[in-house]
N, C-alpha and C positions, 0 to 999 in steps of 0.2 A: 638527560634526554630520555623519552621513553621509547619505546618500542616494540613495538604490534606485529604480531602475527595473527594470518586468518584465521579463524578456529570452527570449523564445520561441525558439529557435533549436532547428532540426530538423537535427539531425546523423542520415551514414548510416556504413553499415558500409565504408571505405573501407581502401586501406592507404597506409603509407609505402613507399618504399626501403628494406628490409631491414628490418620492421616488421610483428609483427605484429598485430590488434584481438585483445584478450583479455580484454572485458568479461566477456561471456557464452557460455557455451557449453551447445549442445543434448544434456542427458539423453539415453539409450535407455530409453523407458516400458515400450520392448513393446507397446503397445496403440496405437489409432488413434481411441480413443474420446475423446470431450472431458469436458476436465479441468475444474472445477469451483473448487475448494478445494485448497491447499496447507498444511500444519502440520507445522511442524518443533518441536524443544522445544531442539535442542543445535543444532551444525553436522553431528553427526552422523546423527541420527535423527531420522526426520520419515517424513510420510505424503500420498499426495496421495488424495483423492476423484470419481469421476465421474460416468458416464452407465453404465446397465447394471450397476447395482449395484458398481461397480469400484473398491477401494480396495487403492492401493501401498504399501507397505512401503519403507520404506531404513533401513538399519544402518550406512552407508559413506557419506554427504555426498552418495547420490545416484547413487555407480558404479553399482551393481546395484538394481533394486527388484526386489519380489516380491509376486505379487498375495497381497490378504490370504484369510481364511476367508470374510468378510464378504460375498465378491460371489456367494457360492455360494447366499444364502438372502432376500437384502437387495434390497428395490427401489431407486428411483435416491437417491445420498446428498445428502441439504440444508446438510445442516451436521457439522461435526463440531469437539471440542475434545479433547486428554488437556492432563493434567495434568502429567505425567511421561513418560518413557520405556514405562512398564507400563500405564499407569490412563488410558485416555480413553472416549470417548464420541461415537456415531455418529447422527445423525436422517436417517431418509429417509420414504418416502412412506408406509409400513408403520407406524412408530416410532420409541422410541427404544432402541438397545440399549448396553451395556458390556462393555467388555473390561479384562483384568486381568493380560494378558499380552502387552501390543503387538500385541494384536491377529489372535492366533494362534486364538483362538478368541471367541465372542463370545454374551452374554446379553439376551435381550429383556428389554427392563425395563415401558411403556407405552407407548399409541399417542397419550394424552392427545386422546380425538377426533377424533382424525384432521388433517387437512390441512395446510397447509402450515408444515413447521416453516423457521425464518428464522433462530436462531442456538442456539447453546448454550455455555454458558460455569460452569465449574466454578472458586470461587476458593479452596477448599479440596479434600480429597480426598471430602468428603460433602458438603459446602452448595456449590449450581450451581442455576442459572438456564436457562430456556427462550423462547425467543419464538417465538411460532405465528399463525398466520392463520387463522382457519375461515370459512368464506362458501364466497361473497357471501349476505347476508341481506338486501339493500337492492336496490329496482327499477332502483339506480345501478350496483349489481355490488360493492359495498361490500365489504370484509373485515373481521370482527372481529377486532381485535388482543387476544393473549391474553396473559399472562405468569403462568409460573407459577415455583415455587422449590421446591426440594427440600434435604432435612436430612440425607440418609440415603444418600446417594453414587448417587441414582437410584431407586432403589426404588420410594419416594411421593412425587407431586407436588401442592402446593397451587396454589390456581390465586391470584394475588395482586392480578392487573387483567385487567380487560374491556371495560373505557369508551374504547378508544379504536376509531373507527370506520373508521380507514383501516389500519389495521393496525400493528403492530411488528413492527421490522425485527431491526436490531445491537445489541449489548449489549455491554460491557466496561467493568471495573474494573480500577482501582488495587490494590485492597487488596481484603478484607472488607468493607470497610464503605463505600467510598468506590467509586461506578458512575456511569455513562452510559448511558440509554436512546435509541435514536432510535425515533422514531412515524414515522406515515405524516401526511397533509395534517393542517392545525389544526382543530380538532374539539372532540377530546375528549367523544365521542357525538351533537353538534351536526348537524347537517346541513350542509354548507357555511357557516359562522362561522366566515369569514376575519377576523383582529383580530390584536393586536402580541404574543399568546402565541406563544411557540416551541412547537416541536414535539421538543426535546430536555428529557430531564428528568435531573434527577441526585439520587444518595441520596447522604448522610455517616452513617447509621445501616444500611449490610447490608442495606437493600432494606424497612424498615420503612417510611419516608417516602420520596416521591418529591416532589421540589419542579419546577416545569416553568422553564428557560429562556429567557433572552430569543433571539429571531431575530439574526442578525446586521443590520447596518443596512443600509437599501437594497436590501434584500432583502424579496419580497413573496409569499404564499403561497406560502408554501415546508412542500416536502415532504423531511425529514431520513429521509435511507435509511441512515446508516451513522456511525459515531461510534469513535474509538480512545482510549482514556485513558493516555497514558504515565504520568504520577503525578498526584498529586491538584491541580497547577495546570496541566499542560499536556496537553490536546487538541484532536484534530483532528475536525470532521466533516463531512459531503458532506450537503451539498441541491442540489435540482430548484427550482426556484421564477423567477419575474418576479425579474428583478436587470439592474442596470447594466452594462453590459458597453463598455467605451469609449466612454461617454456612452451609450448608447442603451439604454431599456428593452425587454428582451428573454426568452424562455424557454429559459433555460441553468441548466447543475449548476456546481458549483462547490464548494470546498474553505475552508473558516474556522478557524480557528483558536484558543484562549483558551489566556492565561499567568496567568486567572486563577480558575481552577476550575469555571468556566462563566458566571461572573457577567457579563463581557463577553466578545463577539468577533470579529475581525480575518477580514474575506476577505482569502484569499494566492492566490487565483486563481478565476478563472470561466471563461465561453465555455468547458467541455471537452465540453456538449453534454450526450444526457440520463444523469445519474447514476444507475448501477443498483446495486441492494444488492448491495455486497462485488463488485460484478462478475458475481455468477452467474448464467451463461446467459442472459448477453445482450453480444451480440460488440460491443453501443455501450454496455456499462456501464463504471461504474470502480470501482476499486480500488484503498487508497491503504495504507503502512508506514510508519509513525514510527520511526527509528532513535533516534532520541535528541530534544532541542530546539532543533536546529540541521538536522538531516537527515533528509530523506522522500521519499518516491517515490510518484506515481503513475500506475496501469494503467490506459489509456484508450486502446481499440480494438489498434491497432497502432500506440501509442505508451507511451514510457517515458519520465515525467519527475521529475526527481528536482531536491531544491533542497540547499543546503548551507548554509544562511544563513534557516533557517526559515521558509522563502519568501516574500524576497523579491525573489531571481531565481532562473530556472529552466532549465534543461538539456533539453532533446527528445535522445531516440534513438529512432529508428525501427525496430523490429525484429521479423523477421517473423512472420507466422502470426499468429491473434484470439486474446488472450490474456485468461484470467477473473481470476485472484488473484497475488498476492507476498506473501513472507513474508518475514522478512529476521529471525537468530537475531542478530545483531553488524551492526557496522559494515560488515562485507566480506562477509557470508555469508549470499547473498540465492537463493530460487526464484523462478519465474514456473510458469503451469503455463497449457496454453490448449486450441484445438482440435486434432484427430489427434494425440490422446497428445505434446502436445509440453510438454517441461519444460526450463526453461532454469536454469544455473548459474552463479552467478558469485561468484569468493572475492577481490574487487579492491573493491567496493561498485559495481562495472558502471556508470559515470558515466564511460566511456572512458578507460579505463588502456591503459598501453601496456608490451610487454614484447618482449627482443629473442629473435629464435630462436636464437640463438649464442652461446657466451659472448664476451665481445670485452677487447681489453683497453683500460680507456678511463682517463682521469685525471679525478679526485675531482670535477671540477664537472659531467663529464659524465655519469657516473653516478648524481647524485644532486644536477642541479642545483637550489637553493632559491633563487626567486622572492619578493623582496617590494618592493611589499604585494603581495598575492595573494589575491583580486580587488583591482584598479585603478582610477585615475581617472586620468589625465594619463599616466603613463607608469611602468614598475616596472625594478628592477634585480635584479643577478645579484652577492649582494656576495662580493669579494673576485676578483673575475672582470669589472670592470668593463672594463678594454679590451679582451676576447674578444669573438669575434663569435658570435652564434647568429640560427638561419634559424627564421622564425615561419611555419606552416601555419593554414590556416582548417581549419573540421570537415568539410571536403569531402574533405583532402590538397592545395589549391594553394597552392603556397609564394608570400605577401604579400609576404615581405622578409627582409632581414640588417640585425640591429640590433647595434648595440655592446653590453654586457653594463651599461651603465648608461642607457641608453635604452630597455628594451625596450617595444614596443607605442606607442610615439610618433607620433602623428598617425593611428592607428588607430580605427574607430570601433569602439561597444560590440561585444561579441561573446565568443566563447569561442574561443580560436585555443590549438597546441600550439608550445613552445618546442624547440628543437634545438642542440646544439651544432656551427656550422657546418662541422664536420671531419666531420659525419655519425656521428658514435659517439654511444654511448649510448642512451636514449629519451628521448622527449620529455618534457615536464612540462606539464600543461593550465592554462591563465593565463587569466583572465576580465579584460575591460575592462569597466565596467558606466557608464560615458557619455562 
């Protein structure tokens, strides 16, 4: 049986000896405005949204953006989704409008009463969904959560819910037919009626029925600000609420998880402190990416942390500038996007890769030394390289040690350190010990 412990480790941007960090690398936006929203649909084309009506354009993974038509007419952008390359869809304080040409130019479609829109999500090229906020209507400052749904590619919208009295937030689906809603505190037009109802709901019929979710356990008024569905048994979603945090009851956000459609789920981390929807415009919010059912990332303040093992341990990178969203199209081909126009790149999966500046000439283990097991318990090897020596760094750059190539990380505590081949060629390889 295995077994996981959490492992927080705040790694920084350091270098080796002839090495250089090649996680991430900072875009030119052109702008200084703060960034919002990120949405890519390929590795190639994607858009980022701001402040000041500002929405970027890329055709090239990012080399060049180009501001769109959009900021010419548009107040600030809330949300935005396309479909495709050509067909998206933009909310901001004004409306909602489309485009049908990436964006080059753009149609108002409704303002749906105004205020604050919170997601939009289109799972076909006509049938999409909206969540909106209008308030405060309560002496609390309450917000009425609105959802409404459209058949007709934007045009008309029906409104579908209203009873929730803290609002809704994120929306996303699987399929057609298969969604995730998150609400705001538990309610459900109550007045403070705190009770063991979640505040996620999910449809399997397209938004006909919505059945509500259980809370995660240990978890106590909790407020779900945001929700991902990678298919129809595995997602991710963030709550605010009273929850355990190393024994002690506490008010922290935190990340859960279900592999089973929502019927139960697994917290894979807390204490990240308050969880804001999707990140937007708020430099203590978070924001998280599901790459698959094994790997995820989340954006919290000026921190990047990402798991490989479906969290149940975790990787910090520190890096710099208050950063709002990430998108990630694959495994490797990830943005970030944050304040003073800063957009970060990275085609590695940015979890500290490493890469040489030079071409060198090195021999087959040290090019492409394979580690296992990898992640560890006791100690890992290098096979077929068992009597070589290779030099082991922590996430800082200080070299721990020189292990023989069937010892590695022996008598080492948990951590995530990087391997070398002790002649110095090659790059490193990142080896986790997890007790």
């Amino acid at each position: 049986m295995r077994y996981f412990r959490y492992i927080l480790i705040p790694a920084v941007l350091f270098l080796l000896p002839g090495i250089t960090y090649a996680g991430w690398v900072q875009q030119q936006s052109g702008t200084t405005a703060i960034l919002h929203k990120v949405f890519f649909v390929n590795p190639l084309t994607g858009w980022v949204a701001g402040d000041s009506s500002l929405v970027l354009r890329t055709t090239d993974g990012g080399v060049n953006w180009v501001r769109s038509a959009f900021d010419t007419v548009f107040g600030k952008s809330e949300a935005f989704w396309f479909y495709d390359s050509n067909l998206g869809w933009v909310a901001d304080s004004n409306g909602l409008y489309k485009t049908t040409d990436g964006g080059v130019n753009w149609q108002f479609l409704q303002n749906l009463n105004g205020a604050h829109f919170r997601d939009v999500v289109f799972v076909t090229p006509l049938k999409g969904w909206v969540t909106k906020n209008s308030g405060p209507d309560t002496p609390f400052g309450r917000y009425v959560g609105r959802l409404y749904c459209s058949s007709d590619g934007g045009i008309t919208w029906v409104l579908r819910d209203s009873s929730n009295r803290w609002g809704y937030w994120k929306i996303s689906f699987a399929d057609s037919l298969f969604g995730m809603l998150a609400e705001g505190y538990p309610g459900h037009g109550i007045p403070y009626r705190f009770d063991s109802e979640g505040d996620t709901r999910r449809t399997t019929d397209g938004g006909n029925t919505w059945q509500i979710l259980p809370i995660t356990p240990d978890t106590f008024y909790p407020m779900y600000t945001s929700v991902q569905v990678l298919n129809r048994d595995y997602s991710w979603r963030a709550a605010y609420g009273l929850m355990y945090y190393l024994g002690v009851p506490m008010w922290s956000g935190g990340i859960s998880k279900t592999t089973a459609g929502g019927v139960t789920w697994t917290r894979i981390i807390n204490g990240v402190g308050y969880v804001g929807y999707g990140g937007y415009g708020d430099p203590n919010g978070l924001a998280f990416a599901i790459v698959d059912t094994l790997k995820g990332y989340i954006l919290y303040s000026d921190n990047l942390m990402g798991t490989l093992d479906g969290g149940a341990t975790w990787v910090t990178l520190s890096l710099p500038g208050v950063k709002h969203d990430i998108c990630f199209t694959d495994s490797l081909n990830g943005w970030i996007v944050g304040d003073q126009g800063l957009i970060l790149h990275t085609t590695d999966g940015g979890l500290g890769v490493w890469s040489e500046p030079t071409p060198l000439r090195l021999t087959p283990y040290a090019l492409h030394p394979t580690v296992f097991p990898n992640p560890f318990i006791s100690f890992a090897s290098v096979p077929n390289y068992e009597a070589e020596l290779f030099t082991l760094y922590d996430v800082s750059g200080r070299r721990v040690g020189t292990y023989k190539g069937d010892r590695i990380g022996e008598g080492l505590r948990a951590g995530v350190y990087f391997i070398r081949a002790e002649s110095g060629s090659g790059r490193p390889v990142r080896v986790v010990k997890i007790r």
